[in-house]
DRENMAR-520489 format. One line per field, with one value per residue (C-alpha): residue in three letters; x, y, z. Coordinates in steps of 0.05 Angstrom, whole numbers, plus 5000, padded with zeros to 4 digits. Example, Ala and Ser with C-alpha at 12.3 -4.5 7.8 and 13.67 -1.06 7.14 Angstrom:
BEGIN
code = [ALA|SER]
east = [5246|5273]
north = [4910|4979]
up = [5156|5143]
REM end
This chain:
BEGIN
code = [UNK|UNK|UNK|UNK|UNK|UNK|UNK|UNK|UNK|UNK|UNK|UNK|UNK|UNK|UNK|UNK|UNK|UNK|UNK|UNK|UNK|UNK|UNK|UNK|UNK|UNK|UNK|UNK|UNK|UNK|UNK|UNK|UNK|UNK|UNK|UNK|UNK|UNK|UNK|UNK|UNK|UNK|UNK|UNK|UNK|UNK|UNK|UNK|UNK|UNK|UNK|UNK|UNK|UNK|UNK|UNK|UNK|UNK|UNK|UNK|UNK|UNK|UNK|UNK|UNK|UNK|UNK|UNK|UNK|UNK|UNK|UNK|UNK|UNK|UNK|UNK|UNK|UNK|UNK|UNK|UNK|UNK|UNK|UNK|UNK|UNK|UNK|UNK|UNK|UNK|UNK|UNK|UNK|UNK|UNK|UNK|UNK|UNK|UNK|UNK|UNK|UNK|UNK|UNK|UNK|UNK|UNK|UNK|UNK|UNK|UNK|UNK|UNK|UNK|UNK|UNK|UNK|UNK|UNK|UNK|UNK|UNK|UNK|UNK|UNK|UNK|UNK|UNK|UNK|UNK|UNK|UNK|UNK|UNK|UNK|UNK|UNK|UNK|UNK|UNK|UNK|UNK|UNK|UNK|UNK|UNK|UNK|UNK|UNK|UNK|UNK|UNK|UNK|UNK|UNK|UNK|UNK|UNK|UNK|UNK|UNK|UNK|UNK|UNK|UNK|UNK|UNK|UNK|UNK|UNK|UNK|UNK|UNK|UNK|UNK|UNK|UNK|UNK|UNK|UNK|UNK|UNK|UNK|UNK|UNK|UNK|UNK|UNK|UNK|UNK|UNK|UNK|UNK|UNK|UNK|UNK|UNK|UNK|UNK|UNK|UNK|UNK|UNK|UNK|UNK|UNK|UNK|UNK|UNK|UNK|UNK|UNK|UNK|UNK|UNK|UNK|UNK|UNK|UNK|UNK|UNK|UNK|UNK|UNK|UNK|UNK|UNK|UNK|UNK|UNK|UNK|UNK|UNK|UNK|UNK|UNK|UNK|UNK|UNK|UNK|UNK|UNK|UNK|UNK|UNK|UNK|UNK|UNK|UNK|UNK|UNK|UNK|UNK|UNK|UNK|UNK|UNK|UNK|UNK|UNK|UNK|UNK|UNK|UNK|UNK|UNK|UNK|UNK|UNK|UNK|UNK|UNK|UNK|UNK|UNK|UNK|UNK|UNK|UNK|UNK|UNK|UNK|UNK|UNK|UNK|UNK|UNK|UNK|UNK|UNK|UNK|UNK|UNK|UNK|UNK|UNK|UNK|UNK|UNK|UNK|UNK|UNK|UNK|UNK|UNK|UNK|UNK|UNK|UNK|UNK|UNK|UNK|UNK|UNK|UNK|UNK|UNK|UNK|UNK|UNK|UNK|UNK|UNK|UNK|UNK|UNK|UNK|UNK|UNK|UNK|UNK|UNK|UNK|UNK|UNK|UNK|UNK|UNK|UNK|UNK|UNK|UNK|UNK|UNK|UNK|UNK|UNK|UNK|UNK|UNK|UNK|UNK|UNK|UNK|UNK|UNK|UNK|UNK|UNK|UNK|UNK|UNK|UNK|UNK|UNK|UNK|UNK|UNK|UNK|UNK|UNK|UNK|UNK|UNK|UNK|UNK|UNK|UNK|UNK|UNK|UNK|UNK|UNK|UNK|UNK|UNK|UNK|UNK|UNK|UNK|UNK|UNK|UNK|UNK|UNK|UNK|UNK|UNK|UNK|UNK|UNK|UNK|UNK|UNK|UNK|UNK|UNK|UNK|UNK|UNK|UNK|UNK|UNK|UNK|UNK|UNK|UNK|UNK|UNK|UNK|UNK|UNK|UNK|UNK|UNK|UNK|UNK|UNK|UNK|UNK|UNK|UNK|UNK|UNK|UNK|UNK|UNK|UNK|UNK|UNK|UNK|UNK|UNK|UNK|UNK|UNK|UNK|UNK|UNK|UNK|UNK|UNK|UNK|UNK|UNK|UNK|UNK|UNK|UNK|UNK|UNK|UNK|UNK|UNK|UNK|UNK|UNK|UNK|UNK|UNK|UNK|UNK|UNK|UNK|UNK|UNK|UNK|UNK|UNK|UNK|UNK|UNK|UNK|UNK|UNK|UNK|UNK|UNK|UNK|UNK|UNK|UNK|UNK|UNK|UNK|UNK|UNK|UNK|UNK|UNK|UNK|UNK|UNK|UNK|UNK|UNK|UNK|UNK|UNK|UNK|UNK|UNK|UNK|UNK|UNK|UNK|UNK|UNK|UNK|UNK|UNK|UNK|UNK|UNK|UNK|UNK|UNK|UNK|UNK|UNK|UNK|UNK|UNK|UNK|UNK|UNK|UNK|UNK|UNK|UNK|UNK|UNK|UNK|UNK|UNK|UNK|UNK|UNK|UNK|UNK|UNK|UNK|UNK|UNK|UNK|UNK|UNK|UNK|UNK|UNK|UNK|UNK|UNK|UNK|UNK|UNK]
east = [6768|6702|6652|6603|6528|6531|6567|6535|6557|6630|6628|6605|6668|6710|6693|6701|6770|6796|6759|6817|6853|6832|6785|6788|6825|6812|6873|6863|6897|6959|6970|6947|6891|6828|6786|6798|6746|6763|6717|6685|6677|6648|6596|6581|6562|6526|6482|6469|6448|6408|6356|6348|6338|6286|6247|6235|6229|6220|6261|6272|6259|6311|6367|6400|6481|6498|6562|6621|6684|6697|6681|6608|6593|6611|6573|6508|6525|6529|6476|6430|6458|6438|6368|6356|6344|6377|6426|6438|6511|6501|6548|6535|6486|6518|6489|6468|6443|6437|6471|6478|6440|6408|6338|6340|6365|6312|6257|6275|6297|6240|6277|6246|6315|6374|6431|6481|6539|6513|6571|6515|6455|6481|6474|6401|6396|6401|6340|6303|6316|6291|6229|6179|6207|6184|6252|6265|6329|6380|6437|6505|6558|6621|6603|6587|6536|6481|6419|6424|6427|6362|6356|6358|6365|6420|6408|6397|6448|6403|6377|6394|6445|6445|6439|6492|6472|6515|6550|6516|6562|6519|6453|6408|6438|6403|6395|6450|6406|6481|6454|6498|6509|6540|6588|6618|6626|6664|6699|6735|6751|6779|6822|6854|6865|6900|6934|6909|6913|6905|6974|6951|6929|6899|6905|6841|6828|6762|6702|6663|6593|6633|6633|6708|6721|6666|6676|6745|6769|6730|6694|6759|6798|6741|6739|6810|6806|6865|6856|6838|6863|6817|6833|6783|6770|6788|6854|6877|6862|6888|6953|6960|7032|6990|6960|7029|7063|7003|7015|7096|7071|7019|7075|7003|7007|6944|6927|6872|6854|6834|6874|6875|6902|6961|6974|6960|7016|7061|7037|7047|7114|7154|7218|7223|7161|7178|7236|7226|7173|7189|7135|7175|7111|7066|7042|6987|6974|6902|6894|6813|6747|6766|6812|6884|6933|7003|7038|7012|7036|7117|7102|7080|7138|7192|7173|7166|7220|7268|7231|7214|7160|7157|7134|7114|7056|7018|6949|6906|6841|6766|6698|6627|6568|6534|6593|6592|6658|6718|6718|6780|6848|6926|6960|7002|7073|7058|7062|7023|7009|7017|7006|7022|6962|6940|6888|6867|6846|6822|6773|6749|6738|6801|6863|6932|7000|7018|7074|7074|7093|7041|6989|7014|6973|6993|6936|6945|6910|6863|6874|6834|6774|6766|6762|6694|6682|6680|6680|6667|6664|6602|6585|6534|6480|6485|6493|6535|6601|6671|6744|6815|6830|6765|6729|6654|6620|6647|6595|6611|6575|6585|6564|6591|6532|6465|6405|6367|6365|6325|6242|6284|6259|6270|6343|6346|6320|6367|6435|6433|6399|6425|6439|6492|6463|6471|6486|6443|6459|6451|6505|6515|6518|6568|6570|6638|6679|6745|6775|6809|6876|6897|6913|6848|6892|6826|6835|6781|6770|6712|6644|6589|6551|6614|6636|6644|6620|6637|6634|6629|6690|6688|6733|6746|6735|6786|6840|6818|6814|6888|6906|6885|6907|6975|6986|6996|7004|6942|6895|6873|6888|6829|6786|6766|6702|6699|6632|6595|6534|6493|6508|6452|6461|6455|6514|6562|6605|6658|6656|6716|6707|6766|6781|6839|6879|6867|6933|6928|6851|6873|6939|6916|6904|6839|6844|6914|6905|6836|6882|6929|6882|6850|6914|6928|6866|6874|6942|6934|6860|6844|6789|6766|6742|6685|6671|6719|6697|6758|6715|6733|6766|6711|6653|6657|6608|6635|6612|6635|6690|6713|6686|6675|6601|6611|6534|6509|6568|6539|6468|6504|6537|6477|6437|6499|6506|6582|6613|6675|6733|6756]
north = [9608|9645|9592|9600|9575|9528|9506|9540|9607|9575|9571|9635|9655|9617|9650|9714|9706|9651|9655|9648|9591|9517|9479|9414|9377|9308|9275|9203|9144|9168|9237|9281|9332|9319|9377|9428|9474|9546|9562|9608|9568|9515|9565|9595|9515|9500|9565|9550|9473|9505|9550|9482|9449|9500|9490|9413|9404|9433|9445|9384|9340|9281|9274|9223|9231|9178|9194|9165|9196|9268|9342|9332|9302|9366|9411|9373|9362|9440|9459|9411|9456|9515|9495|9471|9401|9341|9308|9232|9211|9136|9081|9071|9016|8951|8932|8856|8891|8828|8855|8935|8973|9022|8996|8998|9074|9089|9052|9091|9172|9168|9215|9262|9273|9240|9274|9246|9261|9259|9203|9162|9193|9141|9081|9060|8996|9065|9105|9030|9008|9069|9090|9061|9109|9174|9202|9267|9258|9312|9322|9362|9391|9431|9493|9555|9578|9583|9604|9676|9645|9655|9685|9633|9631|9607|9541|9542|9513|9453|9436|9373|9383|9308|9227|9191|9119|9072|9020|8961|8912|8886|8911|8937|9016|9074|9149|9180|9257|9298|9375|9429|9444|9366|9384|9442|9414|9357|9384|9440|9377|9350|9408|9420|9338|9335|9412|9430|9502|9524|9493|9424|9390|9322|9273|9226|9162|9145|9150|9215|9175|9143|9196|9192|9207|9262|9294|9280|9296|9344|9387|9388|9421|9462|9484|9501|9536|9481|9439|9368|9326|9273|9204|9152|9088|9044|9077|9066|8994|8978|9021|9039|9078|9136|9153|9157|9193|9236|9257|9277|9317|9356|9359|9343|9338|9294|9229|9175|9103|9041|8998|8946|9010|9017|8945|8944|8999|8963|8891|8935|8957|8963|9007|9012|9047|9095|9135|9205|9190|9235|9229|9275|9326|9279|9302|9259|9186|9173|9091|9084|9069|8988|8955|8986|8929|8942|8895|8943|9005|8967|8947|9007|9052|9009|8996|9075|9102|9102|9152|9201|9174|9192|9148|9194|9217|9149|9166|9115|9143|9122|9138|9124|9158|9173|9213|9255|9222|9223|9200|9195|9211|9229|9290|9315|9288|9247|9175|9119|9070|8997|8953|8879|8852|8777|8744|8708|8769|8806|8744|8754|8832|8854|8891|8865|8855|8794|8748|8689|8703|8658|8690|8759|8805|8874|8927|8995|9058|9105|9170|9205|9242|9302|9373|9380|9302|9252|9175|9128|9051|9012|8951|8937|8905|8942|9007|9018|9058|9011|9032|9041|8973|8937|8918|8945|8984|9050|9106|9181|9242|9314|9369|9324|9262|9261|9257|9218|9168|9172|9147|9107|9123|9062|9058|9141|9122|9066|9082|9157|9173|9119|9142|9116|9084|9145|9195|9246|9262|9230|9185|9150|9077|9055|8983|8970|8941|8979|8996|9069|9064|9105|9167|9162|9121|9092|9020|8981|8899|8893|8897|8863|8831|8793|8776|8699|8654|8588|8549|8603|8637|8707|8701|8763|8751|8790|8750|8684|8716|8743|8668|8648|8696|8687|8627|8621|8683|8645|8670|8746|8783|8827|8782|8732|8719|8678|8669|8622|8577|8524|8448|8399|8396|8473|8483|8534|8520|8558|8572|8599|8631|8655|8691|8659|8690|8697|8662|8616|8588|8532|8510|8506|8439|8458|8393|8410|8482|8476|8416|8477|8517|8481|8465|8535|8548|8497|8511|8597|8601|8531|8526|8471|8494|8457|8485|8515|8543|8565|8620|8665|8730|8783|8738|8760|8809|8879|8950|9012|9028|8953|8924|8854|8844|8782|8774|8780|8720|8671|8685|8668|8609|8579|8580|8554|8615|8609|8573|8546|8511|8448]
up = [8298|8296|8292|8240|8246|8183|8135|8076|8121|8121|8050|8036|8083|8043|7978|8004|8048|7993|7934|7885|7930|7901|7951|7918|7864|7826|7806|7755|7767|7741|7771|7720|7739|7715|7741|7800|7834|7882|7940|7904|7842|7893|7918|7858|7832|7881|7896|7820|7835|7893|7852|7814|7868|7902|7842|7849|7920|7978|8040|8086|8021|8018|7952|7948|7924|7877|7836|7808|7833|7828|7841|7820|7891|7929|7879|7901|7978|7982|7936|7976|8043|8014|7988|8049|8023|8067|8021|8032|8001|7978|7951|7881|7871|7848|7769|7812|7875|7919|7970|7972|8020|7972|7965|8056|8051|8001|8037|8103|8074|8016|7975|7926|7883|7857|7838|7796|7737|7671|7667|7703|7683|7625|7667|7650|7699|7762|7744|7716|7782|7822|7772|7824|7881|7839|7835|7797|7768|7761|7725|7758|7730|7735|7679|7698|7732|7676|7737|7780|7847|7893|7958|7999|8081|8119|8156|8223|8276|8285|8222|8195|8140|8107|8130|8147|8132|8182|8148|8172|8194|8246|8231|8175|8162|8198|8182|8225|8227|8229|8234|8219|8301|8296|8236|8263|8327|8297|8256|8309|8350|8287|8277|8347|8349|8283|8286|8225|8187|8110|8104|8120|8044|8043|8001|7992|7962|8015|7981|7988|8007|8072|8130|8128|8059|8073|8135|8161|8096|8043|8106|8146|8093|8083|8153|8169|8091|8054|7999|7982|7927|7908|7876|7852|7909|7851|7834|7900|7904|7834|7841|7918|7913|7868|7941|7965|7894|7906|7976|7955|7896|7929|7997|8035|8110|8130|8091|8120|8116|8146|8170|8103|8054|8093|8089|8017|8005|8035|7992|7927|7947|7889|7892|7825|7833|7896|7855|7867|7925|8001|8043|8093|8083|8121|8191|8204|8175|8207|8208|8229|8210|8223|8284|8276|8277|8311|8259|8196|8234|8247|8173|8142|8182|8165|8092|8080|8127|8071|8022|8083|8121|8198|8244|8292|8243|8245|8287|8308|8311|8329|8306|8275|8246|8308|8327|8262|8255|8295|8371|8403|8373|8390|8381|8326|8307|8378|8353|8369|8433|8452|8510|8511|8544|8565|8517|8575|8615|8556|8546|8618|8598|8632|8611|8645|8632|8599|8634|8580|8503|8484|8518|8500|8445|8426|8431|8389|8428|8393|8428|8482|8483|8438|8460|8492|8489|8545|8533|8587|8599|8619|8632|8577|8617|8682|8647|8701|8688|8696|8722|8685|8654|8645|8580|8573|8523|8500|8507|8482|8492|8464|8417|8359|8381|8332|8373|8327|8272|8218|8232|8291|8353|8383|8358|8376|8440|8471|8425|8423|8490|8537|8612|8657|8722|8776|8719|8684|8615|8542|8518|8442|8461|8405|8413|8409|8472|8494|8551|8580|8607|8680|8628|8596|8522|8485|8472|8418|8427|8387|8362|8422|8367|8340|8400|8401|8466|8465|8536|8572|8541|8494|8445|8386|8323|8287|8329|8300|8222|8240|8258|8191|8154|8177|8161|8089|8032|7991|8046|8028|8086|8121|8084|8129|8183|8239|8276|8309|8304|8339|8330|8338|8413|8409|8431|8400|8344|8308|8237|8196|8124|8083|8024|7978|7938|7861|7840|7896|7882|7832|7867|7938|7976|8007|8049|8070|8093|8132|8168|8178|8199|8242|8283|8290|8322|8371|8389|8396|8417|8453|8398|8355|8288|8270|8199|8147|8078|8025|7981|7927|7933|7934|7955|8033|8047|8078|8089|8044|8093|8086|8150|8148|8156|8206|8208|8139|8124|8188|8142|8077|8111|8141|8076|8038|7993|7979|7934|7965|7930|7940]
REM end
């Protein structure tokens, strides 16, 4: 397609080529259509929202995005584009606040506006909590356009179009500055990775404020000109099978998630509640945004076959903020990949065939480099670049890479300008360890800062939690961190917490499962584990996408923050 130079000129294409066609709808949690907005009624909103805007603040101002589910979000993200203000999408602040990351984003982006529903603008504890910021508050809406819309000029290729706060799992968030040059970038290496036209609907539970529910959903159907249905986060976690009821109704071709929402669809499986349910329609079921597990994928496939689903349309897919979004991915209708690799070599930072089942562990692949992308493997110290089949940092540069964070040069300077030893050229240090296959297949291991060294030896984190987890339905899957810390000797210790199970918190033998556990360890990872803590369901801290944050729980552990039972 003819490129545009920004998305506020997309939009304006949209509303001209499209403007009766629906751009995005907001289904509740039971189906029903709650509110539904064309591309032109989108532009007409938001060029509406803009002459507010222009009269409050001034171009390259920051607004923050805080909303409750709905249409209202995309209103403000695209009246923000045209006013030339830099919107900043944020989670909505938690009523206790302990542990959010709002008051870091609003220390770092100073914003001079928040935008909100006037469902929120309700919520007194948000604009209480904020009043010492100086925050104009502004209400948006769905009416019509009450304002004549200003002249207003297009944004330039490189100006910054909004902040993508990272998610923090390791580190405090930064301002991911995504300009408009990024966006487009992305999202045509979106389309030609995923196949997508004005025929391809989505179907989105993943909040609008996390890049994915952002970017790889409401700006890709955008792009290609087809329409997004939206659910509620909650919705989906209450009653998961509305995301798939949802996906038959609307006969929608691309539907994404991490990893835990497939595996909660298939935990909720009811057939009782999967009459009248063909997922046939589906093209692409995107598993990213946390580690893809081959076990959901056989789950997932073989739970859903019978009402339609494909297997060829799961696509494991990689990518972060620094990215824009999407990294590596497969190709349409092409299925996924596995290898069967030793632990043992993977814990020496090598990829090779297992030869003994109990040293065997199945890997998924993530795709290849997009279109106009390349993605190389380095050793993280040596910043030297490492062959087919050894473990080292994944690095990615392209068009789609922001060249700065947020008043970050020092992060800007050794994450998003790093050079490979011998090699000119930027590259996004992502610091995630992977390794590239003979073929170029993109395999994920883990994060560098979770990595666990204990006598020498790394061990992953997530394959520990996966232990656990596995060993008895009281332990809440994907809820678990393992980590280590120093004894009094200073050597290295491992620490396991866990997540149990609601119904399970007052019938469990604590004594009897970290006994359990404990043996497990031993026997699959050659492992003693030293300290075990049984907590609540909810109380493990993670990111908005649902990324356990490994290092923020080793804090909460250390200064005996959670209240375990038992």
């Amino acid at each position: 397609m003819d490129t545009p130079r920004s998305l506020v000129a997309l939009l304006a294409r949209r509303a001209a080529e499209q403007a009766n066609d629906r751009a995005y709808v907001f289904v509740s949690d039971r189906g029903t259509e709650e509110a539904a907005l064309t591309f032109r009624q989108l532009r007409d909103c938001a060029s509406a929202l803009a002459a507010r805007l222009t009269a409050v603040a001034r171009p390259g101002d920051r607004a923050i995005l805080v909303f409750p589910p709905g249409l209202e979000f995309l209103v403000a993200f695209f009246g923000c584009l045209m006013a030339g203000i830099i919107a900043v999408p944020m989670m909505m602040p938690r009523r206790n606040g302990a542990r959010d990351a709002s008051a870091a984003i609003l220390a770092n982006c100073t914003p001079a506006v928040a935008l909100t529903s006037s469902a929120l603008s309700l919520r007194g504890d948000l604009q209480t909590r904020f009043a010492h910021e100086n925050i104009r508050w502004i209400e948006v809406d769905l009416g019509p356009a009450t304002l004549a819309p200003v002249a207003l000029a297009d944004p330039a290729a490189d100006d910054i179009a909004f902040l993508q706060y990272t998610s923090g799992s390791t580190s405090e968030p930064k301002g991911v500055m995504v300009s408009h040059a990024n966006l487009l970038a992305n999202l045509e290496m979106i389309r030609i990775a995923l196949g997508n036209t004005r025929r391809s609907t989505y179907v989105n539970w993943v909040p609008l404020y996390h890049d994915m529910g952002l970017i790889l959903n409401a700006l890709q159907t955008l792009y290609v000109g087809a329409t997004c249905v939206l659910m509620a986060p909650n919705a989906f976690m209450q009653r998961p099978l509305g995301w798939l009821r949802a996906i038959s109704h609307y006969r929608a071709e691309v539907a994404c998630s991490p990893n835990f929402g497939f595996d909660l669809c298939v935990s909720r499986h009811r057939a009782d509640q999967m009459d009248g349910i063909d997922l046939s329609s589906l093209r692409i079921a995107l598993n990213g945004a946390e580690p893809v597990r081959a076990e959901t994928i056989e789950r997932f496939a073989a739970t859903f076959a019978p009402h339609g689903f494909d297997p060829r349309a799961m696509y494991p897919a990689y990518g972060m903020a620094e990215a824009t979004l999407l990294i590596s991915g497969g190709t349409r209708g092409g299925g996924h990949l596995t290898r069967r690799v030793s632990r043992a070599a993977l814990q020496a930072h090598r990829a090779e065939t297992a030869s003994e089942a109990d040293d065997a562990q199945i890997v998924v692949g993530c795709g290849r480099a997009l279109e106009g992308e390349q993605i190389a493997i380095v050793d993280p110290g040596k910043c030297t670049r490492l062959p087919p089949d050894c473990v080292g940092e994944i690095w990615v540069s392209g068009a789609n890479i922001a060249r700065a964070y947020w008043r970050n040069d020092d992060a800007t300077n050794e994450l998003l300008n790093a050079e490979i030893d011998g090699e000119h050229g930027a590259w996004l240090r992502t610091g995630d360890l992977g390794f590239l296959d003979a073929s170029g297949e993109l395999f994920l291991s883990g994060r560098i800062k979770d990595l666990i060294i204990i006598r020498g030896i790394n061990h992953y984190p997530q394959d520990i939690e996966r232990t656990v987890q596995s060993l008895d339905e009281g332990l809440r899957a994907n809820c678990g961190a393992a980590f280590s810390v120093p004894d009094e000797g200073g050597e290295e210790t491992l620490v396991i917490v866990q997540e149990v199970e609601r119904t399970a918190r007052h019938k469990i033998d604590s004594d009897e499962i970290k006994d359990r556990i404990r043996e497990a360890i031993a026997d699959c990872h050659e492992l003693s584990a030293r300290h075990i803590a049984l907590i609540r369901p909810g109380a493990l801290p993670k990111t908005t996408s649902g990324k356990i944050q490994r290092r923020l729980a080793r804090k909460l552990w250390l200064d005996a923050a959670f209240d375990e039972i038992g």
